[in-house]
GUFIGU-931578 format. One record per residue (C-alpha): residue in one letter; chain; x, z, y. Coordinates in steps of 0.2 Angstrom, whole numbers, plus 5000, padded with zeros to 4 digits. Each point is the difference from the previous one (the first is absolute). Layout:
# residues N
<"A"; "A"; <X; Z; Y>> ...
This chain:
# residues 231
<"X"; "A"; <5004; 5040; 5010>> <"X"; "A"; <4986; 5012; 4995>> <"X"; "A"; <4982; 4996; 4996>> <"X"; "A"; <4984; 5011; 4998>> <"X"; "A"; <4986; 4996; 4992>> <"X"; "A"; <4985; 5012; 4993>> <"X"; "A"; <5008; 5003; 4985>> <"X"; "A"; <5019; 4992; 4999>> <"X"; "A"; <5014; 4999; 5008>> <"X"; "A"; <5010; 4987; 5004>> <"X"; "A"; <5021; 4998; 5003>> <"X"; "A"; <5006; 4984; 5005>> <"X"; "A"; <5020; 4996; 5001>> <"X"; "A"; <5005; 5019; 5002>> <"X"; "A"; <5018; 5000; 5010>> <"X"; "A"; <4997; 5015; 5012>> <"X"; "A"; <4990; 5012; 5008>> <"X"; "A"; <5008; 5004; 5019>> <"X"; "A"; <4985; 5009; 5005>> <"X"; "A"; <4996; 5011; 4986>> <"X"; "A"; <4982; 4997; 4993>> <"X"; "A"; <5002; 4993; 4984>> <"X"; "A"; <5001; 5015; 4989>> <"X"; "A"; <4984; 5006; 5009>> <"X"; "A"; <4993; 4984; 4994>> <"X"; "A"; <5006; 5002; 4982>> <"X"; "A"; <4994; 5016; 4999>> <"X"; "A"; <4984; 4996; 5002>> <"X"; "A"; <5000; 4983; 4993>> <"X"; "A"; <4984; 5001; 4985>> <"X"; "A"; <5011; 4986; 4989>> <"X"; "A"; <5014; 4991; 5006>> <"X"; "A"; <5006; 4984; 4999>> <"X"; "A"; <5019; 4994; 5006>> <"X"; "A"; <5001; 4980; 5002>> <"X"; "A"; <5016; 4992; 5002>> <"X"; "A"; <5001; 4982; 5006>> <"X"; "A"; <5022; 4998; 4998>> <"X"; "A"; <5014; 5008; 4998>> <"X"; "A"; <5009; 4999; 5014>> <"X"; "A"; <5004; 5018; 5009>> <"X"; "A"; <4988; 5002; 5011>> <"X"; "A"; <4986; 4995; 4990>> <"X"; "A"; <5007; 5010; 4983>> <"X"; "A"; <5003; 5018; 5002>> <"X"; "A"; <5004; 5009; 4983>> <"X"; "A"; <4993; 5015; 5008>> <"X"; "A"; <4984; 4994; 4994>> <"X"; "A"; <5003; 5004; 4983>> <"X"; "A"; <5002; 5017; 5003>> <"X"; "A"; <4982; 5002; 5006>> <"X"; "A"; <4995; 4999; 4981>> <"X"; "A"; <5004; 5018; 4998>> <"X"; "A"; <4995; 5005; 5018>> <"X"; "A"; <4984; 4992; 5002>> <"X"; "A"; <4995; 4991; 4985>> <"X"; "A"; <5001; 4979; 5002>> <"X"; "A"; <4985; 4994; 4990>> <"X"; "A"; <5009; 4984; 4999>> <"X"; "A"; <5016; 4990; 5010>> <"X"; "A"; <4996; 4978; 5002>> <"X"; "A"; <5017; 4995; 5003>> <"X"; "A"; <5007; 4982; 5002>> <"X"; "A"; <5008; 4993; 4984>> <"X"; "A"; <5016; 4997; 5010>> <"X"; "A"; <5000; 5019; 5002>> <"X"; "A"; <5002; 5001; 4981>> <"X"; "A"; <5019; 4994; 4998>> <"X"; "A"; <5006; 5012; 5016>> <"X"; "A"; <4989; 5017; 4994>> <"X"; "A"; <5005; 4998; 4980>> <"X"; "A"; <5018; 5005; 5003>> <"X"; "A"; <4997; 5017; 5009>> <"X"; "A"; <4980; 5004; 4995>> <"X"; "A"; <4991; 5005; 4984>> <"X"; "A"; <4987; 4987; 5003>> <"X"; "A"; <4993; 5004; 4982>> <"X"; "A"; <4996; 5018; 5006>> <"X"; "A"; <4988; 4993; 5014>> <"X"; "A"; <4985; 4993; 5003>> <"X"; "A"; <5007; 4982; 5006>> <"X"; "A"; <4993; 4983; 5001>> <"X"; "A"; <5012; 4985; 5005>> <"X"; "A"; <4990; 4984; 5007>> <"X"; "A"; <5006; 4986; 5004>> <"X"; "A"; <4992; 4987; 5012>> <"X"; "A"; <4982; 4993; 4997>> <"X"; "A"; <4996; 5015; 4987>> <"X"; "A"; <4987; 5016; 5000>> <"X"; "A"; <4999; 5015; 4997>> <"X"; "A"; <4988; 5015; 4999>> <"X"; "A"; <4992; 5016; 4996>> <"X"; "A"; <4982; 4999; 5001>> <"X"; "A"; <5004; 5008; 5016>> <"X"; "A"; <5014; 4990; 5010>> <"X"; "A"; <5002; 4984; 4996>> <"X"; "A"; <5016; 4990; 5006>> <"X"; "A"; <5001; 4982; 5001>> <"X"; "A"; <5018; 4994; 5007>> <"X"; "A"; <5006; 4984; 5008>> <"X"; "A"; <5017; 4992; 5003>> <"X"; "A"; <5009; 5004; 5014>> <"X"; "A"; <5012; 4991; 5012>> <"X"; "A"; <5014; 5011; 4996>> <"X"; "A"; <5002; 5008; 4983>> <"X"; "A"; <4987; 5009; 4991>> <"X"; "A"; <4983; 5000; 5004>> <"X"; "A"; <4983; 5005; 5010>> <"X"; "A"; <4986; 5009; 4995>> <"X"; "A"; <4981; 5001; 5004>> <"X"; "A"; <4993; 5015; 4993>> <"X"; "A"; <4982; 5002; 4998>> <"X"; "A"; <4994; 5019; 5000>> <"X"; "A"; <4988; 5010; 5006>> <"X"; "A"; <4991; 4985; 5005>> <"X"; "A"; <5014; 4996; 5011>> <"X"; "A"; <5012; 4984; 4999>> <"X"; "A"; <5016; 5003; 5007>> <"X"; "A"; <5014; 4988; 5001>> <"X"; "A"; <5018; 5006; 5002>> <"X"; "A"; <5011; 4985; 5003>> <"X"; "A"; <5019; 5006; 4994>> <"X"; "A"; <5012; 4990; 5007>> <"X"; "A"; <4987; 4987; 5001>> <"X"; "A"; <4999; 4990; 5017>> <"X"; "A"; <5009; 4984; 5008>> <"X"; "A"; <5017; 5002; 5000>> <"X"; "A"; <5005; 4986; 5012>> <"X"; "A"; <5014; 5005; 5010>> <"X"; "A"; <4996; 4986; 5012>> <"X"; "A"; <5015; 4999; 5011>> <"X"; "A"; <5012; 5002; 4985>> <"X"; "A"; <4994; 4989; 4989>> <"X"; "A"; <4997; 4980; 5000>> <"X"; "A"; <4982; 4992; 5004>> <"X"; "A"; <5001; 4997; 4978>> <"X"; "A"; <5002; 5019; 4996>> <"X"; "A"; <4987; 5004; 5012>> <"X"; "A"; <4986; 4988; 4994>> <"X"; "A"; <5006; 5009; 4981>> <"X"; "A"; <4998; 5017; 5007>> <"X"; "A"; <4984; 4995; 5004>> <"X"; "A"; <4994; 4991; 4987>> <"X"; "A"; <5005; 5013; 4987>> <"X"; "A"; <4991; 5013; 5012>> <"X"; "A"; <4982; 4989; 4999>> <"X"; "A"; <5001; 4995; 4982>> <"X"; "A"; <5001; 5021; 4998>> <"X"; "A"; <4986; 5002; 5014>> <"X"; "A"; <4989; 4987; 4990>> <"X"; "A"; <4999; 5008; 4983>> <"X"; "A"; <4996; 5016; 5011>> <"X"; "A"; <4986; 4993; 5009>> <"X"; "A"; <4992; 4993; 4983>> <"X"; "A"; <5000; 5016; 4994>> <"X"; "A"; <4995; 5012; 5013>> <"X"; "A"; <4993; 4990; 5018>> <"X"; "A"; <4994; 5018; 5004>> <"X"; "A"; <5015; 5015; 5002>> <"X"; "A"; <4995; 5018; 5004>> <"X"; "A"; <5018; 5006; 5007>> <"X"; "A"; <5015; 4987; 4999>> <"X"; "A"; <5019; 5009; 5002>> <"X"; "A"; <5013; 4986; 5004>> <"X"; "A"; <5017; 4996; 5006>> <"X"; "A"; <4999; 4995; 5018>> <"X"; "A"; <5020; 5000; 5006>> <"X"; "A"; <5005; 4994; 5018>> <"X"; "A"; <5018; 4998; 4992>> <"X"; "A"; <4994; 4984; 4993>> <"X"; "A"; <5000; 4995; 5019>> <"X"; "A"; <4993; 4983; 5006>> <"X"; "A"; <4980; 5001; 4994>> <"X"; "A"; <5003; 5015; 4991>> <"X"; "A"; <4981; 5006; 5000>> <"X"; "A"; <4997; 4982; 4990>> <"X"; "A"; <4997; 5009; 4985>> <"X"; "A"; <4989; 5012; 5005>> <"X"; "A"; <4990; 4989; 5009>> <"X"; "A"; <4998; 4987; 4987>> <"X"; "A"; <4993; 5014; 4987>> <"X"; "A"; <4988; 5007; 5014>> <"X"; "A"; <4994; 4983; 5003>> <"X"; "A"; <4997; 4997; 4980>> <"X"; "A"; <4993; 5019; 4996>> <"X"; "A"; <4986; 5009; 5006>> <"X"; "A"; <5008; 5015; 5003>> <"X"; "A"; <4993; 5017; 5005>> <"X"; "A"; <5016; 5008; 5005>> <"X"; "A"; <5018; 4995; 5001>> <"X"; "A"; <5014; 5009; 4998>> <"X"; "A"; <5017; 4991; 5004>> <"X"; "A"; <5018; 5010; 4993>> <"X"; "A"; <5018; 4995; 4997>> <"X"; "A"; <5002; 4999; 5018>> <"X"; "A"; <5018; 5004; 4999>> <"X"; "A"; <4998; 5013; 5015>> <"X"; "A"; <4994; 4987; 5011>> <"X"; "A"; <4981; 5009; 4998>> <"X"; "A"; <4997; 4994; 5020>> <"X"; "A"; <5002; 4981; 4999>> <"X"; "A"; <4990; 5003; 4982>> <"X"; "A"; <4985; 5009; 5004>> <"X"; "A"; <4997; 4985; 5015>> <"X"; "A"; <4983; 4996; 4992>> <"X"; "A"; <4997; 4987; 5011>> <"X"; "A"; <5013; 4990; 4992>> <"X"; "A"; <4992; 4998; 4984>> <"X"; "A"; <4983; 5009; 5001>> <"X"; "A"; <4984; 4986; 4994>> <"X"; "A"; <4992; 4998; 5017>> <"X"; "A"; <4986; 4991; 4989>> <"X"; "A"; <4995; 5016; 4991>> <"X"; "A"; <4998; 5016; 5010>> <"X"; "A"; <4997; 5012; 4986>> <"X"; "A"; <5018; 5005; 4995>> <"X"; "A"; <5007; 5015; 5006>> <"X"; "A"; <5020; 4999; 5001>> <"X"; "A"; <5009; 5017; 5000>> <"X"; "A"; <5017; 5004; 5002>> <"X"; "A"; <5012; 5016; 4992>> <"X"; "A"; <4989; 5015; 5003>> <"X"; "A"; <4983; 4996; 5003>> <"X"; "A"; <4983; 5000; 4987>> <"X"; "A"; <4986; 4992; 4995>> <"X"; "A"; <4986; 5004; 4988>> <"X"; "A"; <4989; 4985; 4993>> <"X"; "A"; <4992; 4998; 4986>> <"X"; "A"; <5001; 4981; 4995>> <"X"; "A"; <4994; 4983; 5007>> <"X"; "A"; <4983; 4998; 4990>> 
């Protein structure tokens, strides 16, 4: 996921680029930024690290559990690198990153830049495979979800673009997550990922939009907004 501001640019979770547009992104990009919530695969491209020479990175924010997988295979002293853990900062006098625990591994961040505040959730959501699991592993996913979604709204109440996993695969309430985070942030525009191909079911914004605060706008693979924060 790609992120334009007036002066930055913004790479969250690279894995791949089917349609194309990144490098005309990058090219452009005034300073770049590459954030990396977890290691897992599709989150965690070493491709990345290859942008150094090709574009210039002005810095990579990586999750410390990134740390143990990249050290075998990268020269992580001969980049510009950051490793946070949860609960920890980070900045430039330009970005500044703040991250959060997930609900998987690694973390989330909410980057304030530009006089933007964007959140970018990870793997972060409510991992309650309702009609697997017993009623005790559903009231965990849960609670480990809110106790996540508190710390966030203590924080930040106000987000100018949130990116979270919003996956039908979940099945049962699938769109619990989602819901509960638009119900707790004021949002200005939501973008829901790790669909897992099911980008249908996933971009059913009646199934998790706030119906208590019109001034969100949900946008699905392809479409684009320009704001310029809540005020």
């Amino acid at each position: 996921m790609a992120v334009e501001t007036g002066d930055v640019t913004l790479v969250f979770d690279y894995y791949i680029d089917p349609a194309g547009v990144l490098d005309g992104i990058l090219n452009r990009a005034k300073r770049l930024y590459v954030l990396v919530s977890h290691s897992h695969r599709d989150h965690l491209n070493p491709e990345i690290f290859e942008w150094q020479s090709r574009y210039g990175v002005a810095q990579y924010v990586m999750a410390n559990e990134c740390r143990r997988k990249l050290k075998r295979s990268i020269d992580l002293a001969a980049l510009p690198v950051t490793f946070l853990h949860h609960d920890e900062d980070w900045g430039d006098g330009r970005v500044s990153v703040h991250t959060f625990d997930s609900t998987d591994v690694g973390v989330s961040f909410l980057v304030d830049v530009d006089g933007q505040r964007i959140f970018h959730a990870g793997d972060y959501t409510c991992w309650h495979f309702s009609e697997e699991q017993d009623a005790a592993a559903v009231r965990k996913a849960k609670g480990d979800f809110h106790v996540i979604l508190d710390k966030i709204v203590a924080y930040s109440p106000q987000i100018d673009l949130a990116m979270m996993p919003v996956v039908p695969n979940i099945g049962g309430d699938w769109a619990y997550g989602a819901r509960e985070f638009l119900k707790a942030v004021r949002v200005a525009t939501f973008i829901p990922m790790h669909m897992w191909g099911r980008d249908r079911e996933a971009t059913k914004w009646e199934m998790y939009r706030n119906p208590e605060y019109g001034g969100c706008v949900y946008l699905a693979a392809g479409d684009a907004v320009e704001h310029h924060g809540q005020g």
